[in-house]
N, C-alpha and C positions, 0 to 999 in steps of 0.2 A: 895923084897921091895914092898909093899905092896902100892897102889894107895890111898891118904884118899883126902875127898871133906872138903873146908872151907866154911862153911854158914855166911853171911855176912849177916847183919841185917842191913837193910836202916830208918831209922827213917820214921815212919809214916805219911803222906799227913795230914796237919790240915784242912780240908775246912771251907771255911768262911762262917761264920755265915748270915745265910737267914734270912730278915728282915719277922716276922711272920703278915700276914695280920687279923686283926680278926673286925667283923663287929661290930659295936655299934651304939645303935640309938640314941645314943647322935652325931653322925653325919650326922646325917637324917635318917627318914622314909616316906614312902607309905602308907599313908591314903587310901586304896581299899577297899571296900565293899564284905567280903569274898564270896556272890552269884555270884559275877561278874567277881573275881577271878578263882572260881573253873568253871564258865562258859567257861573261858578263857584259863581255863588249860587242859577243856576237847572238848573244839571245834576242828576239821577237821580243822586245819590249815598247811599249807605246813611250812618248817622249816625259812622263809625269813619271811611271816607271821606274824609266829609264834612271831618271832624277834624284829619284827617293832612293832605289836600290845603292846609289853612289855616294848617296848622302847617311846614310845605316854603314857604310863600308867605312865613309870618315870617323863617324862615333865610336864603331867598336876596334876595328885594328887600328885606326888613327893614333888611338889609347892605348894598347897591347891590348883590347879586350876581346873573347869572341862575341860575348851580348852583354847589352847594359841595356838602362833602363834611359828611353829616349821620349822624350814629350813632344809630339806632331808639333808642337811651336820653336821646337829647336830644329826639325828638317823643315819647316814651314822659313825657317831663316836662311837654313840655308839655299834651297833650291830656288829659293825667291818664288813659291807657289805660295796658293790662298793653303789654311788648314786643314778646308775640307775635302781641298783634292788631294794635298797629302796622305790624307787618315784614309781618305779611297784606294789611291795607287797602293797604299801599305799595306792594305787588307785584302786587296787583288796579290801583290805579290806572294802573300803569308799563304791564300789559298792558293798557289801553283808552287809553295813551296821555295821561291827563291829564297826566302824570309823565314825563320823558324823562331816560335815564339814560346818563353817559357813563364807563364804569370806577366809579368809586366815588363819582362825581359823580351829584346829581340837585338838579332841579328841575323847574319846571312847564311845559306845552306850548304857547308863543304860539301854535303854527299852530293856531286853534279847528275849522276843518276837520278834523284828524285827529284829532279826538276819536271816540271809541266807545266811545258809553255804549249799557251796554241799553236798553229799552223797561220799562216796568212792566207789571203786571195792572190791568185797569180796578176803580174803587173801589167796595168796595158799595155798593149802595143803601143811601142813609140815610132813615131815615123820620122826620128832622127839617127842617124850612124852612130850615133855613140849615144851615152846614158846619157837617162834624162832625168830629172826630178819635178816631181807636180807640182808641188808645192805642198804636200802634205804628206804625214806619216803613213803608213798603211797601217791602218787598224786591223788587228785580228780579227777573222769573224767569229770565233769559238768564246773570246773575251768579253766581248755584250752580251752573252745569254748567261754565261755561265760566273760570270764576275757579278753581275746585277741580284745573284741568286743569295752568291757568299758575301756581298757588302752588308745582305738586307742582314743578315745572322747573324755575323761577326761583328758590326760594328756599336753594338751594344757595349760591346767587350770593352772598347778605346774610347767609349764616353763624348767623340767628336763632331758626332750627325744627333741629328731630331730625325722622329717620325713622321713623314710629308702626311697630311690628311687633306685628300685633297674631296671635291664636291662630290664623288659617284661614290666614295665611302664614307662619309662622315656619318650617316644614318647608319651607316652597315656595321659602327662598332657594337661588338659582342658586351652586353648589360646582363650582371649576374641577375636571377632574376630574385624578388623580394619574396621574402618570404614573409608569408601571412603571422603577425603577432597572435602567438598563444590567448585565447581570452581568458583573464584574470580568471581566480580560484577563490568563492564566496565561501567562508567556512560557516558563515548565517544563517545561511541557506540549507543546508544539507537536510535532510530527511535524519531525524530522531527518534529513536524508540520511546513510549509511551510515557514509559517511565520517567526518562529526563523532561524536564521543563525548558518550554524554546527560552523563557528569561534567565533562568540560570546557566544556559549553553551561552546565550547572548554575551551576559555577564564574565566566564571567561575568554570569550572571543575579544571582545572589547579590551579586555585587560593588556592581553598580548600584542594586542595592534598599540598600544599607549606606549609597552615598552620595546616597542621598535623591531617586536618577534613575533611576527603575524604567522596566523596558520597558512600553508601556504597549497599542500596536497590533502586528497581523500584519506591517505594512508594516515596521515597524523589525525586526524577526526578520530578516525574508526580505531588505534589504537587509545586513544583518549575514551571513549564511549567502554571497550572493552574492560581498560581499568572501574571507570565507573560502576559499569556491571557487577566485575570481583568485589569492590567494595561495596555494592550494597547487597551479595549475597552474605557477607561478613557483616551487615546490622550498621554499615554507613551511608545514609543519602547524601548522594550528589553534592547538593548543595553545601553539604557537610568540607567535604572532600575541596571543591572549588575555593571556598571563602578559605578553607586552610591554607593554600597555595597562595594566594592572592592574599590573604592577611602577613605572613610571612616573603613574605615577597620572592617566590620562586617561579621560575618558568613554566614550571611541568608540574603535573600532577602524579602526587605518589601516594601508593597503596599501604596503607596500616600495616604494621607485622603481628599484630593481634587480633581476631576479632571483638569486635564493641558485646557487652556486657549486658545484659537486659537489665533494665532498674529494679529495683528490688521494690515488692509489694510492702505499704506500711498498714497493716490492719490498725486498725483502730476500736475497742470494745465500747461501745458506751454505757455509761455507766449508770444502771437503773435505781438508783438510791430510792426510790419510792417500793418500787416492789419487794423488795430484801424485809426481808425479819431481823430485825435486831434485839428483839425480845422485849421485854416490859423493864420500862425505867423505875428504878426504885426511888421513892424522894427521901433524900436525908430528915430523920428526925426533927431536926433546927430548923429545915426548913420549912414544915408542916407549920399550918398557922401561922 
């Protein structure tokens, strides 16, 4: 009995039909100036760059525009990068100029002249006949020293990074330094001439600290004392002058336009009825007897 195999035939997998992408400029085009294209295609750009600069090319002639205003989350869509490499290549680009930026305007640099781009490292030797690729860009070497300089400046500007604090500066931030509080100004306290009484200086001090206009400088003392002075060379004390202010209810104290009047002396005679002559009383006739 002889072993035989049954081949079994399984119907064939259909796969589903892949919608075919095909470009047409009846869905838009890129108005670019092929000089500035192939500028663009053959400048030393890293591959982030590279990305961004192509992605600023879409926004503004995509549109007819030369700049508009583009938000890192719309080249962050399109490049398919993170933001904050976006906002970096962007800001590398702007400082070498491929990028010109007007307020919150950008796009890209017609003048090909002021372009600055760095120089690269020359490529290893390959020890294949024909080109080789590493597997990686070649990085500029001018672009890490001097891109690391103008990210830290400019990227205030774009609002897209924080400031890294990391452990060897974190004590090293610059702290304004405090400035020591004025000590308070006791109007109580001051030194008085003899004249004034410390309870009736007291007394106006007090009054003005109640209504919420406290003395606060020497200067205001010492023109206050002075008026006092004037008025009591004109025949008003102190006290006179204060309880005026403070009865009335005035801030300040003010000086009479007249001087005070001396009171007037009232003499008084007395009258000596005992000692006076009045002469000799006559008595009436009737009344005798």
């Amino acid at each position: 009995m002889s072993n035989t195999a049954e081949i079994l035939n399984f119907p064939a997998v259909v796969s589903g039909i892949q919608e075919q992408r095909v470009a047409d400029t009846d869905d838009g085009y890129t108005r670019l100036a092929n000089e500035l294209y192939e500028e663009l295609i053959g400048a030393n750009l890293t591959k982030n760059q590279a990305k961004v600069a192509h992605a600023v090319c879409r926004k503004t002639y995509g549109f007819n525009k030369k700049m508009d205003r583009i938000a890192d989350s719309q080249l962050s869509e399109l490049t398919r990068l993170p933001r904050q490499k976006v906002n970096a290549a962007k800001n590398e680009l702007i400082a070498m100029n491929v990028l010109v930026s007007d307020g919150m305007l950008i796009g890209p640099n017609k003048n090909l002249s002021e372009w600055v781009i760095p120089g690269t490292k020359p490529a290893p030797k390959c020890h294949h006949s024909s080109d080789c690729h590493h597997g990686s860009d070649s990085v500029p070497t001018v672009v890490t020293k001097s891109v690391t300089k103008t990210v830290t400046t400019m990227s205030p500007k774009w609002g897209h990074t924080k400031d890294t604090i990391t452990k060897d500066n974190k004590d090293n931030i610059n702290k304004p330094p405090k400035s020591p509080k004025p000590a308070s100004f006791d109007p109580a306290a001051v030194d008085l001439p003899e004249w004034l009484s410390v309870s009736v200086w007291k007394s106006w001090v007090d009054y003005r600290r109640d209504l919420k206009k406290p003395i606060k400088s020497q200067q205001t003392v010492t023109q206050a004392i002075n008026l006092l002075e004037r008025c009591k060379c004109s025949g008003y004390q102190p006290e006179e002058i204060i309880n005026q202010s403070i009865a009335n209810g005035w801030q300040g104290l003010f000086e009479p336009k007249t001087a005070k009047q001396p009171p007037r002396a009232q003499s008084r005679v007395s009258e000596n009825f005992a000692g006076k002559d009045y002469g000799q009383t006559e008595i009436p006739a009737w009344a005798r007897d």
